[in-house]
C-alpha positions as YAML, in Angstrom:
chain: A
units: angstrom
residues:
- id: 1
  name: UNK
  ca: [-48.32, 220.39, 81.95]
- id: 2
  name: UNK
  ca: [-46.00, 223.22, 81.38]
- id: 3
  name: UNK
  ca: [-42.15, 223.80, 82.32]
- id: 4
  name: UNK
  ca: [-42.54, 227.49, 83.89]
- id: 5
  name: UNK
  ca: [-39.68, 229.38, 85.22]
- id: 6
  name: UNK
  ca: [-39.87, 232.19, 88.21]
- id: 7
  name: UNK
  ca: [-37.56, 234.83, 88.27]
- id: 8
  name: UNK
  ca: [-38.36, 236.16, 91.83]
- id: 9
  name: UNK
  ca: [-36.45, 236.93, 94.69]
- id: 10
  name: UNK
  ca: [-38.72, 237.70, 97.29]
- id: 11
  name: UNK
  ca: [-39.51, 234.00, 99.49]
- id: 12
  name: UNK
  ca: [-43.12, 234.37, 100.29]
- id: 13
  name: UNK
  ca: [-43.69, 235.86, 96.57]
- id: 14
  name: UNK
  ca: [-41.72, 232.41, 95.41]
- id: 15
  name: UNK
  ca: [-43.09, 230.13, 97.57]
- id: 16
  name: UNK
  ca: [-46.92, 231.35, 96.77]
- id: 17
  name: UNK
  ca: [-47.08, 231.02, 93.00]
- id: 18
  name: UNK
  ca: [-44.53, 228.11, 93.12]
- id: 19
  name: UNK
  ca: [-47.36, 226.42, 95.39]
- id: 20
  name: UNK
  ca: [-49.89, 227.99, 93.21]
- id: 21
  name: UNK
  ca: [-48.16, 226.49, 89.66]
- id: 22
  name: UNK
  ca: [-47.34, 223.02, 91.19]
- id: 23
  name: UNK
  ca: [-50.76, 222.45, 92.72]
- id: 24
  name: UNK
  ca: [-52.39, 222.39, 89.00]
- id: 25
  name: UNK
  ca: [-49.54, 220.27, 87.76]
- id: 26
  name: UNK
  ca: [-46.64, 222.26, 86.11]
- id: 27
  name: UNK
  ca: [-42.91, 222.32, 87.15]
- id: 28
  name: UNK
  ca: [-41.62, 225.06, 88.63]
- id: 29
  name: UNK
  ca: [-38.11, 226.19, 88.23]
- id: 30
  name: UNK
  ca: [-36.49, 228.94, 90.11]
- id: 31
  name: UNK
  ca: [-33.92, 231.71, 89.59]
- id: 32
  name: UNK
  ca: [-33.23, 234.26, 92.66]
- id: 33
  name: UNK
  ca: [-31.84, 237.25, 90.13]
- id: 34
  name: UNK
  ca: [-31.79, 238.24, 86.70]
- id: 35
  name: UNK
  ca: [-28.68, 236.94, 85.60]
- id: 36
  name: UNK
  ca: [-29.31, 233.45, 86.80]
- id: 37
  name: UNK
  ca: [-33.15, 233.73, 85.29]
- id: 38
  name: UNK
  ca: [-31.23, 234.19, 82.23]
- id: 39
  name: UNK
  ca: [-28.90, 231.56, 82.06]
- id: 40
  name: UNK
  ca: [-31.83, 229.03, 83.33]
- id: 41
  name: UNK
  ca: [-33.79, 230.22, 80.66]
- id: 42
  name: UNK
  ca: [-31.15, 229.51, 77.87]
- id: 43
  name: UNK
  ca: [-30.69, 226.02, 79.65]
- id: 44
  name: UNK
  ca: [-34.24, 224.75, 80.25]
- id: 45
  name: UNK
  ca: [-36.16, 226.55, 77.39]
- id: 46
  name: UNK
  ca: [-39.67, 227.24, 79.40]
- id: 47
  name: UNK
  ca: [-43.18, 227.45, 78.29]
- id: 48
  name: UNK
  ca: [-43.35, 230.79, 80.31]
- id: 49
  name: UNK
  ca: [-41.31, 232.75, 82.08]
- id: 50
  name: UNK
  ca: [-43.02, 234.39, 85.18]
- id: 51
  name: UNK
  ca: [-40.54, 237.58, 85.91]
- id: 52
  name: UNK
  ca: [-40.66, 240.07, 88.91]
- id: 53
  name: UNK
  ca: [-39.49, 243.52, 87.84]
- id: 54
  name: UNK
  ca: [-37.55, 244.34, 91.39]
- id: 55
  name: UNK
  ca: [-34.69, 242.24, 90.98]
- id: 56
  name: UNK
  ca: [-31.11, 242.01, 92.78]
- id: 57
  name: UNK
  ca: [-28.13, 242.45, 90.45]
- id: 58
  name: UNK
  ca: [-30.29, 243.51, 87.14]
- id: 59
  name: UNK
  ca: [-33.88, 244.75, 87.25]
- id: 60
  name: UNK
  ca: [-36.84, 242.92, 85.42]
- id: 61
  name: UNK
  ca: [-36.81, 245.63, 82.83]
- id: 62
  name: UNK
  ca: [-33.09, 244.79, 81.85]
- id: 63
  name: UNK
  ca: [-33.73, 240.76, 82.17]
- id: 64
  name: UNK
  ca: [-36.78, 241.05, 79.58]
- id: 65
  name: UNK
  ca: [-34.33, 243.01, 77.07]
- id: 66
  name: UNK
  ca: [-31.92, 240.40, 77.66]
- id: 67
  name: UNK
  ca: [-34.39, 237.45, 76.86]
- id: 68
  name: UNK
  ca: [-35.64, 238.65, 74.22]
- id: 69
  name: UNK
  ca: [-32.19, 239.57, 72.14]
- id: 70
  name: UNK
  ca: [-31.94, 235.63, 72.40]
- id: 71
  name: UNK
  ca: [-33.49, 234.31, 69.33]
- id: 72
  name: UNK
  ca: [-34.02, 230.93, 70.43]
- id: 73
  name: UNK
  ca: [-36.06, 232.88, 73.39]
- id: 74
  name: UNK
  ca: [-38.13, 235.08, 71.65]
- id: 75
  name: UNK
  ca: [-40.94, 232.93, 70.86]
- id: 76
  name: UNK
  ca: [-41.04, 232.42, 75.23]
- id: 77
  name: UNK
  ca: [-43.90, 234.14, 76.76]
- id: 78
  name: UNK
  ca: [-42.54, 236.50, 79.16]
- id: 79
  name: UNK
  ca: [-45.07, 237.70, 81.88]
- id: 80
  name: UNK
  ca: [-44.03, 240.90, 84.70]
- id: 81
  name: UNK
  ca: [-45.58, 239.66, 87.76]
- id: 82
  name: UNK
  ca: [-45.14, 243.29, 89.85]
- id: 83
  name: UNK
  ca: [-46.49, 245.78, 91.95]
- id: 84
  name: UNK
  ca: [-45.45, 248.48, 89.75]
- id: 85
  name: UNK
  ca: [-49.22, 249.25, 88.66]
- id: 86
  name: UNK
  ca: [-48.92, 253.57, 88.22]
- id: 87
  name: UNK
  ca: [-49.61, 255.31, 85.08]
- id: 88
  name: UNK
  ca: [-47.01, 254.15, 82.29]
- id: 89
  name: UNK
  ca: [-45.41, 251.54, 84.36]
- id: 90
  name: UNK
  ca: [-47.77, 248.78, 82.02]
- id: 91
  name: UNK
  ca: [-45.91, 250.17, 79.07]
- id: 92
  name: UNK
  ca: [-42.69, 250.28, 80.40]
- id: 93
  name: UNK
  ca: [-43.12, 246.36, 81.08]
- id: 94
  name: UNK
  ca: [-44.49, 245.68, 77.54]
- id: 95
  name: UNK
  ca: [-41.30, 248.02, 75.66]
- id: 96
  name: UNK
  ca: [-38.99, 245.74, 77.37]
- id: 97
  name: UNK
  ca: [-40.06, 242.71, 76.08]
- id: 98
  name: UNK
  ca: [-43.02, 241.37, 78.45]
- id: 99
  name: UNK
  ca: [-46.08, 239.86, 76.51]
- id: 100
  name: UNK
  ca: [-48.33, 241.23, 79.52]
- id: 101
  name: UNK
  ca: [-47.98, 241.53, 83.42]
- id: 102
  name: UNK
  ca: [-49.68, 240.34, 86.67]
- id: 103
  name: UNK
  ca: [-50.10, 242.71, 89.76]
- id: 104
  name: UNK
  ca: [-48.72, 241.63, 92.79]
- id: 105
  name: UNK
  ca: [-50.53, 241.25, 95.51]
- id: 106
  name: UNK
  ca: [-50.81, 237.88, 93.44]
- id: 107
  name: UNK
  ca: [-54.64, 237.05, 94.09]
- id: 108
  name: UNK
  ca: [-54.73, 232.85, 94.25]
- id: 109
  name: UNK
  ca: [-58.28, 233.11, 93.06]
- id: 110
  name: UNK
  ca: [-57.38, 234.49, 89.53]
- id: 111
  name: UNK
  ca: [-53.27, 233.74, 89.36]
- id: 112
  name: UNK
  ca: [-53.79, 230.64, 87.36]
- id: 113
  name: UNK
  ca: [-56.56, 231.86, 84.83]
- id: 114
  name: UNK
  ca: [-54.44, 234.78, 84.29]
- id: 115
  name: UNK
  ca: [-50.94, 232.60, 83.64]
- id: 116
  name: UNK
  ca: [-53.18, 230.22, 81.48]
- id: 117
  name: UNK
  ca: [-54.20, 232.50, 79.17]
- id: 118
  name: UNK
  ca: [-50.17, 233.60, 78.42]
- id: 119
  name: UNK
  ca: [-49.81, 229.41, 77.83]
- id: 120
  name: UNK
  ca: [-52.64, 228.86, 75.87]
- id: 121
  name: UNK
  ca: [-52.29, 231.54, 73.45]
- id: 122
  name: UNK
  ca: [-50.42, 230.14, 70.61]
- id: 123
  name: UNK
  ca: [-48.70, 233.29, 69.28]
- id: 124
  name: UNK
  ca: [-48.38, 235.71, 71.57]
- id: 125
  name: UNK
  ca: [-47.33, 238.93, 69.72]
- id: 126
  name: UNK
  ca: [-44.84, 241.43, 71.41]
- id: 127
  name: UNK
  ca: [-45.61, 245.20, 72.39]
- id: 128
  name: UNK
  ca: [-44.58, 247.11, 69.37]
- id: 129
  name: UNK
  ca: [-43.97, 244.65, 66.75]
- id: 130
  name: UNK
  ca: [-46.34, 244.30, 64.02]
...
């Protein structure tokens, strides 16, 4: 299965979809803020990165920018798993580098078809880039 890293800082938010991932075989790795989601990204390379937008130290917005400057990154899915759901916030997510996003409350019924899709897509073209 897939290497999948969670940028989340929120414990029950964590512990859910690292339960969630696990349970259906792929290996979770965690980062608690931005900057060390980052540097575990350089280091382990994912097949997805799962990233909450309301982050300690730098927000979501500014870790997806900072991903996707990294050109050995860039071909990473990056999904915002968030409860930021108004009007524009979807856009917002997708400008900064995110190939999509998942609302939180995460709902365990349709979590994993939803993250599946974002593995099994074999180019996943970014917001704004033709």
């Amino acid at each position: 299965m897939a290497n999948i890293l969670v940028i989340e800082d929120n414990e029950q938010n964590l512990y859910l979809t690292t339960f969630i991932l696990e349970r259906r075989g792929h290996r979770v790795t965690a980062a608690r803020d931005g900057s060390q989601g980052i540097q575990l990204a350089q280091e382990l390379c994912p097949a997805l990165m799962l990233l909450d937008i309301q982050l300690p130290v730098m927000d979501g917005y500014a870790v997806a920018e900072a991903l996707r400057r990294n050109p050995a990154l860039t071909h990473i899915p990056i999904v915002a798993v968030t409860s930021y759901a108004m009007a524009g916030d979807r856009e917002r997510i997708l400008a900064a580098g995110c190939n999509g996003y998942i609302e939180k409350p995460i709902n365990p019924e349709t979590f994993m078809t939803e993250v599946e899709s974002f593995l099994s897509a074999t180019e996943i073209p970014l917001a704004g880039v033709d």
